[in-house]
C-alpha positions, 0 to 999 in steps of 0.5 A: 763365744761370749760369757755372761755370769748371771745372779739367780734367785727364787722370789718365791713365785718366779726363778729370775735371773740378772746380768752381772755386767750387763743389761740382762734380767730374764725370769721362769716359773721353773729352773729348766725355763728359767735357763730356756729364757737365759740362753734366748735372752743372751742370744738377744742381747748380742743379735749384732755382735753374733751375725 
C-alpha cells in the first residue's frame, strides 16, 4: 500500500489538495469530491507501481 500525505486548503471557492513529496495536486468544490479526486489522483500517479 502506498501512503501519500497531502496539504489541503480551501482557497475559497475550491478544497484543493497537493502532494507532500510528490507531484500531485487535485482539487473539488466540496470536501466529499475533493477526496473522490485524491484517491483517483493517486490511483493515476502510481497506474505502473499498482499493476
Amino acid at each position: 500500500m502506498t501512503l501519500v500525505k497531502f496539504e489541503i486548503y480551501n482557497d475559497g471557492e475550491w478544497w484543493c489538495a497537493r502532494g507532500i513529496g510528490v507531484d500531485i495536486f487535485t482539487q473539488g468544490k466540496t470536501l466529499d469530491e475533493l477526496m473522490r479526486n485524491m484517491k483517483e489522483a493517486v490511483e493515476l500517479h502510481f497506474e505502473e507501481e499498482l499493476s
